[in-house]
PDB file with one MODEL, atoms N, CA, C and O in Angstrom:
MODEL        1
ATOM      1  N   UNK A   1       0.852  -1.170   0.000  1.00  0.00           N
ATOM      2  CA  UNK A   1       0.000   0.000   0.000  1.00  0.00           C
ATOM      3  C   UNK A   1       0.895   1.229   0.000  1.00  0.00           C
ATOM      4  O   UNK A   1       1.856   1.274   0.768  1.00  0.00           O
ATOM      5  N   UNK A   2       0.554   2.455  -1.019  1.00  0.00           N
ATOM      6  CA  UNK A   2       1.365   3.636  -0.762  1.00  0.00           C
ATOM      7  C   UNK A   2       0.883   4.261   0.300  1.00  0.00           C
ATOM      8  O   UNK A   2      -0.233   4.090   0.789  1.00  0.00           O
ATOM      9  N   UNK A   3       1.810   5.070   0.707  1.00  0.00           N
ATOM     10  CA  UNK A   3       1.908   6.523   1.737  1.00  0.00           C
ATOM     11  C   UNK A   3       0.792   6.997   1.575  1.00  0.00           C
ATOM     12  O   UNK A   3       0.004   6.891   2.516  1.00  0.00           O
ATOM     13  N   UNK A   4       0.492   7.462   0.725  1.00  0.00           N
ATOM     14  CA  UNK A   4      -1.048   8.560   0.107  1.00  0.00           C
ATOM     15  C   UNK A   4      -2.365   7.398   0.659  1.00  0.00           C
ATOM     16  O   UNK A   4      -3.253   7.714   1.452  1.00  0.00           O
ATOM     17  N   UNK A   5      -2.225   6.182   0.086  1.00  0.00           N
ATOM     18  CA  UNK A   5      -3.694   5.040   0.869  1.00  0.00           C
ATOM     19  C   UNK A   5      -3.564   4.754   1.809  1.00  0.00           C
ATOM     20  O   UNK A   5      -4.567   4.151   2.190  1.00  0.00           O
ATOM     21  N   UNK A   6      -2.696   4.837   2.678  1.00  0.00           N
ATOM     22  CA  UNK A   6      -2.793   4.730   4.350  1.00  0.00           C
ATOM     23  C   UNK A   6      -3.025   6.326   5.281  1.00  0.00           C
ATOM     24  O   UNK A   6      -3.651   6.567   6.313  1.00  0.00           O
ATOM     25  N   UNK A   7      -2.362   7.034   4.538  1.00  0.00           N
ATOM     26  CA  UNK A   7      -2.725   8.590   4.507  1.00  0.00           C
ATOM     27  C   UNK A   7      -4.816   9.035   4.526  1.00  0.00           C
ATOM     28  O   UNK A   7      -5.739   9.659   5.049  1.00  0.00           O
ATOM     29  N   UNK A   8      -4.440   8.225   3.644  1.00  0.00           N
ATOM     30  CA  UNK A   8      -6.476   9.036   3.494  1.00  0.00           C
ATOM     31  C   UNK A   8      -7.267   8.238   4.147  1.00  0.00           C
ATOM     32  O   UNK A   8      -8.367   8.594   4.570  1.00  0.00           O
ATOM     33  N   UNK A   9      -6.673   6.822   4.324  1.00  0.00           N
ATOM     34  CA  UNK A   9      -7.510   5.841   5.383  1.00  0.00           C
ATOM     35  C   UNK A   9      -7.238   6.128   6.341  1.00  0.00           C
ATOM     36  O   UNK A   9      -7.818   5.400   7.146  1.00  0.00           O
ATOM     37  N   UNK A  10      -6.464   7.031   6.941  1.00  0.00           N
ATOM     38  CA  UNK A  10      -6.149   7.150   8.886  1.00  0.00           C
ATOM     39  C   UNK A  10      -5.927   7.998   9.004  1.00  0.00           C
ATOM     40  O   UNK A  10      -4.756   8.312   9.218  1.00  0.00           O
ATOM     41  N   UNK A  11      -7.253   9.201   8.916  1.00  0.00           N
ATOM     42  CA  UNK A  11      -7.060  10.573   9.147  1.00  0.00           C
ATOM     43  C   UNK A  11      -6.506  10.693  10.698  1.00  0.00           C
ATOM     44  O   UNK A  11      -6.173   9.659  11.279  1.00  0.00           O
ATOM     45  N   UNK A  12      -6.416  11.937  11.340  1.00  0.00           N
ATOM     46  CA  UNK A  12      -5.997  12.399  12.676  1.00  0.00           C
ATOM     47  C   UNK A  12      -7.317  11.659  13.012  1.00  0.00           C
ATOM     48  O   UNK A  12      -8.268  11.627  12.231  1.00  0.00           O
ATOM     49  N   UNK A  13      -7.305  11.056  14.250  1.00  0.00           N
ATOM     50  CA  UNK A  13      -8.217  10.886  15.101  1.00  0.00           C
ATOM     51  C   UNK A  13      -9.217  12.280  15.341  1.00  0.00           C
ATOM     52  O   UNK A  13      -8.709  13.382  15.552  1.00  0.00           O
ATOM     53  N   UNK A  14     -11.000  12.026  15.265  1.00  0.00           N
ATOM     54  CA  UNK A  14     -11.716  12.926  15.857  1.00  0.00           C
ATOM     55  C   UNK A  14     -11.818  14.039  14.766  1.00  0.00           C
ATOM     56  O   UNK A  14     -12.774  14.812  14.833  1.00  0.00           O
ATOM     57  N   UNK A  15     -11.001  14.158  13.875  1.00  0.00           N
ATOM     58  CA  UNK A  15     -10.920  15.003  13.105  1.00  0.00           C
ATOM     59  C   UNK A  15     -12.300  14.937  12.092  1.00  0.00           C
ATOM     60  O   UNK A  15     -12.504  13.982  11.342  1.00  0.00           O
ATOM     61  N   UNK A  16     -13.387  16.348  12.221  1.00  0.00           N
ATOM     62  CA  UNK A  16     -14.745  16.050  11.763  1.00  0.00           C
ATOM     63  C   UNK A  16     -15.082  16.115  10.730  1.00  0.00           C
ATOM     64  O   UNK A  16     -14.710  17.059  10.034  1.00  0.00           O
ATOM     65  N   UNK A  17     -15.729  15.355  10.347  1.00  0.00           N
ATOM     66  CA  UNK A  17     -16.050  14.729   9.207  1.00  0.00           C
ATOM     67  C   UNK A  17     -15.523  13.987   7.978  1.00  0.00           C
ATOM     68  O   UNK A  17     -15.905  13.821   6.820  1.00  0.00           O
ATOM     69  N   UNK A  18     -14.299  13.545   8.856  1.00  0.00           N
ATOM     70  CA  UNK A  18     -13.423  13.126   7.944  1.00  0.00           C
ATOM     71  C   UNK A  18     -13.081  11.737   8.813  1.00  0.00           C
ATOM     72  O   UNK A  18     -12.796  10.732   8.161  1.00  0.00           O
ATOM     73  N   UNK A  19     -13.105  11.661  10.314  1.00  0.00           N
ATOM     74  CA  UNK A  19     -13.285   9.765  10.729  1.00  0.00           C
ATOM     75  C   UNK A  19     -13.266  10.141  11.648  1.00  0.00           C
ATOM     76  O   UNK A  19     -13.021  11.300  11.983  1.00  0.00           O
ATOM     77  N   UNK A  20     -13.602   8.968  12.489  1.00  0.00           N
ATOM     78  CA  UNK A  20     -14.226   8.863  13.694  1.00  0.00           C
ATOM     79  C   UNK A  20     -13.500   9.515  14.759  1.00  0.00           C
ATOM     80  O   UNK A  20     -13.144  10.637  14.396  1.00  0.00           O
ATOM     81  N   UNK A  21     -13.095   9.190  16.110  1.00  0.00           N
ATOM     82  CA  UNK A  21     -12.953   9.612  17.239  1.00  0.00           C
ATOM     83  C   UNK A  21     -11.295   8.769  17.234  1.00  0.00           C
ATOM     84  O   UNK A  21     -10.245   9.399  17.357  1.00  0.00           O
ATOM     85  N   UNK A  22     -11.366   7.370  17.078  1.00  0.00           N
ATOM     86  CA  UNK A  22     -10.437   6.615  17.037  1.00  0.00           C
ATOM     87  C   UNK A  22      -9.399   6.442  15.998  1.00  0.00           C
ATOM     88  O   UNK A  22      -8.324   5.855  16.123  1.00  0.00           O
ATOM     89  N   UNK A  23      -9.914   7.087  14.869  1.00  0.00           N
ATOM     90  CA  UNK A  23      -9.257   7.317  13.255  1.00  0.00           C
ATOM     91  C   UNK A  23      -9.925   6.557  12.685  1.00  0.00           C
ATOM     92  O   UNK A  23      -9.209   5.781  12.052  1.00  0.00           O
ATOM     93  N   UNK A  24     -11.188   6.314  12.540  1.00  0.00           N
ATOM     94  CA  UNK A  24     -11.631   4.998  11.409  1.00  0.00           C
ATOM     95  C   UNK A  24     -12.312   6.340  10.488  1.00  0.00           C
ATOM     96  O   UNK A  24     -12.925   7.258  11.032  1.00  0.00           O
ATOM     97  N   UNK A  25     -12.126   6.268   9.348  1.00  0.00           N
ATOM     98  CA  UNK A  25     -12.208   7.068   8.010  1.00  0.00           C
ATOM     99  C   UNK A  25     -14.315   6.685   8.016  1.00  0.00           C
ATOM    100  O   UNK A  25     -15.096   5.968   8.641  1.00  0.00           O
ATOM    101  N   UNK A  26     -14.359   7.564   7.056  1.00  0.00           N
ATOM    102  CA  UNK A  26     -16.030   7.315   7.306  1.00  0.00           C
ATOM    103  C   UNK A  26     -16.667   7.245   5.880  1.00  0.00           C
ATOM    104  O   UNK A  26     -16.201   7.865   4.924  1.00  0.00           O
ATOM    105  N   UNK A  27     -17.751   6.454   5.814  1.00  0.00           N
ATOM    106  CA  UNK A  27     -17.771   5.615   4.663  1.00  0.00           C
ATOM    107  C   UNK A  27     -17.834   7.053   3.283  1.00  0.00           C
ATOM    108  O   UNK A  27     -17.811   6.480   2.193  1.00  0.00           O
ATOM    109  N   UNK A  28     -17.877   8.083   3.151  1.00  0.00           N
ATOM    110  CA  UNK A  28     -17.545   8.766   1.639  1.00  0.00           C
ATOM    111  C   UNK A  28     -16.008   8.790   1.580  1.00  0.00           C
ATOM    112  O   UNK A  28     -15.378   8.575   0.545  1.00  0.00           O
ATOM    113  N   UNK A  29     -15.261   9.166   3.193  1.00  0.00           N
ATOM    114  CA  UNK A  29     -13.925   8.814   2.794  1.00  0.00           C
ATOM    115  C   UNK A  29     -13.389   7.717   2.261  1.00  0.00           C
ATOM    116  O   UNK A  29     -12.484   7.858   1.439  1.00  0.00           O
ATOM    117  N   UNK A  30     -13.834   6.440   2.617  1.00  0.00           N
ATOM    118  CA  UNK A  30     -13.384   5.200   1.907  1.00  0.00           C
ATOM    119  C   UNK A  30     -14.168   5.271   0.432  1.00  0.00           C
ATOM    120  O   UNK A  30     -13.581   4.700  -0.488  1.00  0.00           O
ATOM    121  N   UNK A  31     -15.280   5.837   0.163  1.00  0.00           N
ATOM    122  CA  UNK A  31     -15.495   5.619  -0.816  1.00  0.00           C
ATOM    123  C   UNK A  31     -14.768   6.670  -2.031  1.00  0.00           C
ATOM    124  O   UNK A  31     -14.725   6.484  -3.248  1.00  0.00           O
ATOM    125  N   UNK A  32     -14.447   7.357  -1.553  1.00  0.00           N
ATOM    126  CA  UNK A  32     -13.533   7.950  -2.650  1.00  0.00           C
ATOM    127  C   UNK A  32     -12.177   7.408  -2.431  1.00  0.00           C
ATOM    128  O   UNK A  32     -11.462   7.999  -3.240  1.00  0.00           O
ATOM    129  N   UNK A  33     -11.379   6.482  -1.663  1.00  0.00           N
ATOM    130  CA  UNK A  33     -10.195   6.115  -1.689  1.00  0.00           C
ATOM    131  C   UNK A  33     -10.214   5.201  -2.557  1.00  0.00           C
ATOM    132  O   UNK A  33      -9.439   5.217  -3.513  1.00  0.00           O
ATOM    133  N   UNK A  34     -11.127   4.230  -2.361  1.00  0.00           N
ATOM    134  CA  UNK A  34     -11.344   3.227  -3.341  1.00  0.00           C
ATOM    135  C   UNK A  34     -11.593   3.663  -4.453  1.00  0.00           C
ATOM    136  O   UNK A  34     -10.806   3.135  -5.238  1.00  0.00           O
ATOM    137  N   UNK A  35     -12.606   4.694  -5.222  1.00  0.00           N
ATOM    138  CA  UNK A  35     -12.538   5.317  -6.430  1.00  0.00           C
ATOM    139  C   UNK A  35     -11.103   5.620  -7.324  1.00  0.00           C
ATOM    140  O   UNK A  35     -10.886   5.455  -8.525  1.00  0.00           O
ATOM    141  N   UNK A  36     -10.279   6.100  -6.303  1.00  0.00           N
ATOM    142  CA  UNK A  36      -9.162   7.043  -6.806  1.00  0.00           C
ATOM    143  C   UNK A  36      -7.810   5.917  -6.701  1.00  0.00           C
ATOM    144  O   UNK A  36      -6.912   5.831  -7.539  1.00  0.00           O
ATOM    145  N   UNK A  37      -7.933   5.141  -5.506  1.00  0.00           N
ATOM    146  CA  UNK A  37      -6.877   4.097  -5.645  1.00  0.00           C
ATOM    147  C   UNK A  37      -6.904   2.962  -5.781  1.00  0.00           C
ATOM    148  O   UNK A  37      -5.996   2.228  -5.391  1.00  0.00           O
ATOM    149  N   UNK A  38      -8.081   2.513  -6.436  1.00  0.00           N
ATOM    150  CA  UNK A  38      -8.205   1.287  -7.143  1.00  0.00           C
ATOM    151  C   UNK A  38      -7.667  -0.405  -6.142  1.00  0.00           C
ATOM    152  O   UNK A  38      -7.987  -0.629  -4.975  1.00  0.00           O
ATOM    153  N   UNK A  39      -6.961  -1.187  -6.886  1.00  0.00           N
ATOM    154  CA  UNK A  39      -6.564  -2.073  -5.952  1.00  0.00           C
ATOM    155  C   UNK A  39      -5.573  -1.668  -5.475  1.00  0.00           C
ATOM    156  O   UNK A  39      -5.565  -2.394  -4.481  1.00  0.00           O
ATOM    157  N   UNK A  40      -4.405  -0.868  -5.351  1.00  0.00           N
ATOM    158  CA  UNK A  40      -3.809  -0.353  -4.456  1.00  0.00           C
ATOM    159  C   UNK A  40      -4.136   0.226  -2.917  1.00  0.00           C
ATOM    160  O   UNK A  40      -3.261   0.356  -2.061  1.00  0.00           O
ATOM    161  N   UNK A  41      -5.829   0.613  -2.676  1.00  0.00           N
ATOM    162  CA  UNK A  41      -5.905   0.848  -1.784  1.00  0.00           C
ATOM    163  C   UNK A  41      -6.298  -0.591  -0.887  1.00  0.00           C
ATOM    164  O   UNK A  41      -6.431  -1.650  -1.502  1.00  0.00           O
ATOM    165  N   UNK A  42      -6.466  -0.536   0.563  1.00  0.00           N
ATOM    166  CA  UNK A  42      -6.662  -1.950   1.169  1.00  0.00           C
ATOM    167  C   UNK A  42      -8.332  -1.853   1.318  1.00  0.00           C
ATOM    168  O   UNK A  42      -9.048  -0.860   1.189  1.00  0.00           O
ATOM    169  N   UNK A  43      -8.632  -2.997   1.580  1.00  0.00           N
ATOM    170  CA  UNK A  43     -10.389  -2.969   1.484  1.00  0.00           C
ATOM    171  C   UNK A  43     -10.980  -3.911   2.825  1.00  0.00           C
ATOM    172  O   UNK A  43     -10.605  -4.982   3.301  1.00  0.00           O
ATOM    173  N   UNK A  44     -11.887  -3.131   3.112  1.00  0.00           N
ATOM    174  CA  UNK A  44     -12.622  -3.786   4.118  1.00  0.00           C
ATOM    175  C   UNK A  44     -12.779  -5.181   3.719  1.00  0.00           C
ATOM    176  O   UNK A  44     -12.978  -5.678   2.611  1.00  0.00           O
ATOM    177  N   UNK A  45     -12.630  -5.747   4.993  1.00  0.00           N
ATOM    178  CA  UNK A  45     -12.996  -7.319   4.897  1.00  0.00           C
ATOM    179  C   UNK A  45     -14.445  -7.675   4.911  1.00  0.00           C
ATOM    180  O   UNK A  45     -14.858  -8.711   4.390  1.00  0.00           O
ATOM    181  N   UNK A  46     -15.272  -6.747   5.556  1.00  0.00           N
ATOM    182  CA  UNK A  46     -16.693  -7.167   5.239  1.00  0.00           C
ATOM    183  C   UNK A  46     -17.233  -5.991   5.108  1.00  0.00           C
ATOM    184  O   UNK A  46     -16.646  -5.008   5.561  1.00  0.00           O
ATOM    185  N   UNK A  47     -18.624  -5.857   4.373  1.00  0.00           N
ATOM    186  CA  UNK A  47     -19.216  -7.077   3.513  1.00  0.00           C
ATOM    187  C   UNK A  47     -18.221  -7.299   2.128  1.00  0.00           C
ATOM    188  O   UNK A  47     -17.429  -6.479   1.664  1.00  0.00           O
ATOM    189  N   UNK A  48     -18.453  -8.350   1.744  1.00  0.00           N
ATOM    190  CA  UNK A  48     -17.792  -9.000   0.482  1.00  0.00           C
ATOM    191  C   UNK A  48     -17.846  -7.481  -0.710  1.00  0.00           C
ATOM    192  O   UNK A  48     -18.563  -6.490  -0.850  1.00  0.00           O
ATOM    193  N   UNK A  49     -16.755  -8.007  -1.298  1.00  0.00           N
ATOM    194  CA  UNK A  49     -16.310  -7.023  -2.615  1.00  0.00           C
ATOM    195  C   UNK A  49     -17.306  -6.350  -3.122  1.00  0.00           C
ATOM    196  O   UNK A  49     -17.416  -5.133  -3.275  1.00  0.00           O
ATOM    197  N   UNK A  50     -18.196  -7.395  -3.435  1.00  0.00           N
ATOM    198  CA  UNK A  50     -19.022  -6.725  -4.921  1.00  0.00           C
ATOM    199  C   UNK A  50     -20.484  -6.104  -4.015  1.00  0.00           C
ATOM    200  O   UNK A  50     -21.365  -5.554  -4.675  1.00  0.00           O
ATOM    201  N   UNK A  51     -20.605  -6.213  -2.841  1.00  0.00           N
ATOM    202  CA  UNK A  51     -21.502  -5.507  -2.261  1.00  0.00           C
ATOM    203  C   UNK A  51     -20.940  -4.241  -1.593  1.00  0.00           C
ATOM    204  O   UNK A  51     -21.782  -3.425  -1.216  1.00  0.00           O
ATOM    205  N   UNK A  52     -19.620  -3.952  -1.386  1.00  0.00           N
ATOM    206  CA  UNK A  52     -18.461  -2.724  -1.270  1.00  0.00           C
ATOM    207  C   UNK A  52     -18.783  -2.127  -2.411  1.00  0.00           C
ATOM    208  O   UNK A  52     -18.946  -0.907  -2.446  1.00  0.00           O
ATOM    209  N   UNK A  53     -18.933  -2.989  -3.617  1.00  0.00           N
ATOM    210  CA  UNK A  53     -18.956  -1.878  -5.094  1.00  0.00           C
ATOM    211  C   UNK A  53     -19.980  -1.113  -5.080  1.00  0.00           C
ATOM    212  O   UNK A  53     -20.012   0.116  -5.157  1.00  0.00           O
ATOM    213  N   UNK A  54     -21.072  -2.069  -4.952  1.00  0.00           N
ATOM    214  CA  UNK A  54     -22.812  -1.802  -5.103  1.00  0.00           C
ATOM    215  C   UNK A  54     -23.080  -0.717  -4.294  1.00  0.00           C
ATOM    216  O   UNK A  54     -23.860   0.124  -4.741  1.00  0.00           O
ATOM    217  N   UNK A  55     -22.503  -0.524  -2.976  1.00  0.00           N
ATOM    218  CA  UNK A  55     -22.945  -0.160  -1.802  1.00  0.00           C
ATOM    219  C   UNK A  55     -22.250   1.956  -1.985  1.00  0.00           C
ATOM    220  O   UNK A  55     -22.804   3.053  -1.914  1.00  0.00           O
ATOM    221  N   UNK A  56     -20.642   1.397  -2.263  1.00  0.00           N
ATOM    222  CA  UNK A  56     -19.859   2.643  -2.195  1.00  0.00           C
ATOM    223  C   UNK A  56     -20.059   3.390  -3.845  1.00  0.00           C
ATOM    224  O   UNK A  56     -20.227   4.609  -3.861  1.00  0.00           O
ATOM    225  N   UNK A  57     -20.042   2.844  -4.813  1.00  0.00           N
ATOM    226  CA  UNK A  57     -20.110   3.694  -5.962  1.00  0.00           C
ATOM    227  C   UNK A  57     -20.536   4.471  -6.378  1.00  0.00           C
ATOM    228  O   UNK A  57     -19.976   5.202  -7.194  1.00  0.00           O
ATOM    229  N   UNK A  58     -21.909   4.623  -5.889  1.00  0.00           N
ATOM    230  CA  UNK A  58     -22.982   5.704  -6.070  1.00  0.00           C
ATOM    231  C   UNK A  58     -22.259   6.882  -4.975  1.00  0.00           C
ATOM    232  O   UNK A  58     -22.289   8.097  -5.174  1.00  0.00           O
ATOM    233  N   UNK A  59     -21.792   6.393  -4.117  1.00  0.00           N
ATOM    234  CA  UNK A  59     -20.940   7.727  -3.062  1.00  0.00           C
ATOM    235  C   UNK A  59     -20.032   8.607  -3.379  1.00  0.00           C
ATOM    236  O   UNK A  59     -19.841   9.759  -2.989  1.00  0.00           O
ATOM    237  N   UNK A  60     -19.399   7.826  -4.261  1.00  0.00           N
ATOM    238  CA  UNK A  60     -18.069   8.992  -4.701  1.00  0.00           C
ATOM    239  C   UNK A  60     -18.520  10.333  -5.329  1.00  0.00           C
ATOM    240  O   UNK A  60     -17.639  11.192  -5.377  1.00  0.00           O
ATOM    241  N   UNK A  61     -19.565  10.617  -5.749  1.00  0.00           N
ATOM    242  CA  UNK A  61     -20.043  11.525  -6.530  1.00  0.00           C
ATOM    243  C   UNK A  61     -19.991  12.956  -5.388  1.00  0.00           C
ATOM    244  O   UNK A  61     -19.452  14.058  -5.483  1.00  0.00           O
ATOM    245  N   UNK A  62     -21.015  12.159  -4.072  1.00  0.00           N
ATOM    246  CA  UNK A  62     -21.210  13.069  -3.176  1.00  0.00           C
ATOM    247  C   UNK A  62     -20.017  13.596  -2.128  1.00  0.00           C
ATOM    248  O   UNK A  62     -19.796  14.650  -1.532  1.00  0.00           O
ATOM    249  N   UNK A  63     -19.388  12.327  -2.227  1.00  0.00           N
ATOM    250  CA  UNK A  63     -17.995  12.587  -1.651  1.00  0.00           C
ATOM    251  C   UNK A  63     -17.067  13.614  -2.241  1.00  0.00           C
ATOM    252  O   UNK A  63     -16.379  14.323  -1.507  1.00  0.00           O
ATOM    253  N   UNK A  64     -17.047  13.672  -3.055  1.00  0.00           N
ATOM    254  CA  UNK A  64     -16.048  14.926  -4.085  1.00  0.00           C
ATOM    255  C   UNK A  64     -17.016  16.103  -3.811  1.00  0.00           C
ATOM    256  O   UNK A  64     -16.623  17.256  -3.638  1.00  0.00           O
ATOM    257  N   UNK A  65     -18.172  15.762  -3.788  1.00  0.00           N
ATOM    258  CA  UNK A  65     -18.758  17.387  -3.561  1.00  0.00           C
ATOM    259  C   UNK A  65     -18.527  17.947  -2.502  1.00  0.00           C
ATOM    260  O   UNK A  65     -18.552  19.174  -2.400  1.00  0.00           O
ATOM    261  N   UNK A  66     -18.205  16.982  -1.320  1.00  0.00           N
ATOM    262  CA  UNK A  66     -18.241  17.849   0.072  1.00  0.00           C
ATOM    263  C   UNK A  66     -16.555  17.464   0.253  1.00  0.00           C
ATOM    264  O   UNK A  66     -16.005  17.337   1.347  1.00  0.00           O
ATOM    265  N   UNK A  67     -16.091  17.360  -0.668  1.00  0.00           N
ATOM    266  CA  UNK A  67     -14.766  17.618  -0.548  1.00  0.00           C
ATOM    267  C   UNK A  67     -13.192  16.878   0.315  1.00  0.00           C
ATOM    268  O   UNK A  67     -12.186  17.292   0.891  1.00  0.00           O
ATOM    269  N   UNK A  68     -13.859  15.492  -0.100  1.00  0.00           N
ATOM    270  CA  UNK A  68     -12.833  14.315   0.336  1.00  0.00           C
ATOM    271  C   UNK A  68     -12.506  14.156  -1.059  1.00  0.00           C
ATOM    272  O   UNK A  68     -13.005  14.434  -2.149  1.00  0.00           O
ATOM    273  N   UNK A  69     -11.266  13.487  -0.510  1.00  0.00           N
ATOM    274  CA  UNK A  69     -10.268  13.119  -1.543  1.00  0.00           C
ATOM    275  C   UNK A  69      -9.263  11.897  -1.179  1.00  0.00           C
ATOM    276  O   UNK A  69      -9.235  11.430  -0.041  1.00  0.00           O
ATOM    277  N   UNK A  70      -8.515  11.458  -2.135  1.00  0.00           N
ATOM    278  CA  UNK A  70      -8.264   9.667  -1.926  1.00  0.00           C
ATOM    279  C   UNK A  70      -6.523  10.215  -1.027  1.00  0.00           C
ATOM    280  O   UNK A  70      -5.749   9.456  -0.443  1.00  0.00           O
ATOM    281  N   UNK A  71      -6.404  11.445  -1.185  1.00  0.00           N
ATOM    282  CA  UNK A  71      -4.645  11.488  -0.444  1.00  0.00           C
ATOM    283  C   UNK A  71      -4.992  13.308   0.124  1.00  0.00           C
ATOM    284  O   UNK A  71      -6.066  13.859  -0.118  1.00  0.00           O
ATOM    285  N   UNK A  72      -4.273  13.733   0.598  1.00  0.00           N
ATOM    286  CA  UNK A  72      -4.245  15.045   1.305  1.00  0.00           C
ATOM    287  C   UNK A  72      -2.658  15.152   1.506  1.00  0.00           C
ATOM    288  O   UNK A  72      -1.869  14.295   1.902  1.00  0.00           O
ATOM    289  N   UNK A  73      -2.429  16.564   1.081  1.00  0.00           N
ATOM    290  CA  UNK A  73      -1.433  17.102   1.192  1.00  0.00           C
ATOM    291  C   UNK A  73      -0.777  17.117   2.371  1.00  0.00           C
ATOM    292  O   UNK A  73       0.437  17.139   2.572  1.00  0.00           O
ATOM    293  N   UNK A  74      -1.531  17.105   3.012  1.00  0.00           N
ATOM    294  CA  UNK A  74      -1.135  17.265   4.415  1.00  0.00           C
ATOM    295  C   UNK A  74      -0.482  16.311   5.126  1.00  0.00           C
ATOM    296  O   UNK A  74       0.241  16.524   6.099  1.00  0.00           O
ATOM    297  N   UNK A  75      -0.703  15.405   4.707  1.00  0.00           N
ATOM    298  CA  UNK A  75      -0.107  13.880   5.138  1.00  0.00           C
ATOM    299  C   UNK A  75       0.601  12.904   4.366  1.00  0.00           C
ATOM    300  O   UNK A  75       1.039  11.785   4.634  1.00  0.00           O
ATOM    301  N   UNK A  76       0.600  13.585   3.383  1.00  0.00           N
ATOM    302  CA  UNK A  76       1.632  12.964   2.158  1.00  0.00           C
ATOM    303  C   UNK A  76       2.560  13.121   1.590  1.00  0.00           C
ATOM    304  O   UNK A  76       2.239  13.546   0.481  1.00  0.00           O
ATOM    305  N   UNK A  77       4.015  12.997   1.711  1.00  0.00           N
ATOM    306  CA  UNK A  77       4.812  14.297   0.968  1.00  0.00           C
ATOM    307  C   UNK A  77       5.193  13.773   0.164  1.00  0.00           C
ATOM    308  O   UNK A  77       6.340  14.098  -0.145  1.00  0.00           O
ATOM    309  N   UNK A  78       4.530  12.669  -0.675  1.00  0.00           N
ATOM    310  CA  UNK A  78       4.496  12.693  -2.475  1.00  0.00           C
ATOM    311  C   UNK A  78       3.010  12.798  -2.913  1.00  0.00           C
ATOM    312  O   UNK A  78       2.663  12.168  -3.912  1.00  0.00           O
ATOM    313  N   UNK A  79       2.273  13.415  -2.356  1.00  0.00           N
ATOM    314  CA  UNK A  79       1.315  13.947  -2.961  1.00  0.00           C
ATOM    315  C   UNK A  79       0.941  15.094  -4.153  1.00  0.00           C
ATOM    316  O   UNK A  79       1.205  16.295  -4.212  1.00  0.00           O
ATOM    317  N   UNK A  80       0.426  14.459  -4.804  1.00  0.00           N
ATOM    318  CA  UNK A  80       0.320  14.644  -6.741  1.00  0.00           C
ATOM    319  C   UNK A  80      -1.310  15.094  -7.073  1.00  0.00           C
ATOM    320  O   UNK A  80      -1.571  15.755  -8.078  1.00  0.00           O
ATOM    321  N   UNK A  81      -2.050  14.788  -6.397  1.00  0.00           N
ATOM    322  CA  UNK A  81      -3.194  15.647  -6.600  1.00  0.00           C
ATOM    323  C   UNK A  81      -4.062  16.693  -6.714  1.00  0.00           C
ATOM    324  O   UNK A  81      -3.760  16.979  -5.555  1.00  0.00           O
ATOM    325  N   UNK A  82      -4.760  17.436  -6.971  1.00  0.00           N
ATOM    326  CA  UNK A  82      -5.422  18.839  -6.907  1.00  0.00           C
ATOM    327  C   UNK A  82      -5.163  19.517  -5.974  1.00  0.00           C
ATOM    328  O   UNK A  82      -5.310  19.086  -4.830  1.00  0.00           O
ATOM    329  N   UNK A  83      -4.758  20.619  -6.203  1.00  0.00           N
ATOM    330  CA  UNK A  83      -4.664  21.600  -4.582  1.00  0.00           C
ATOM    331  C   UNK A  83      -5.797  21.796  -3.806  1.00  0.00           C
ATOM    332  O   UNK A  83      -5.722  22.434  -2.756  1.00  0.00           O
TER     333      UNK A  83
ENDMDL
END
């Protein structure tokens, strides 16, 4: 896994609206990680794959609108994406 997919999966703890209290990322954040990093990023073990697809795909749309993204500058220092 790169720097940038462990980066966008384990924001700062508590940090709002972006994951939980403990660092667990929240489901538009995973769903745009998975959009943007394909099998490079790591994937929940449950539920199974193709109900991850079914479930997250329709999300990424809304996720980019409110402004998650699959890496952040901030935590990446080979980060290559949009400012």
């Amino acid at each position: 896994m790169s720097v940038s997919a462990t980066c966008a999966l384990a924001p700062e703890p508590g940090r709002p609206g972006v994951g939980s209290a403990p660092g667990v990322p929240d489901l538009l954040q995973i769903a745009v990680a998975y959009a943007d990093l394909g099998e490079s990023c790591a994937r929940l073990v449950r539920p199974p794959l193709p109900i991850q697809k079914i479930v997250l795909t329709p999300l990424v749309p809304l996720a980019r609108r409110l402004g998650r993204r699959a890496a952040y500058r901030a935590y990446s220092p080979d980060y290559h994406g949009a400012a």
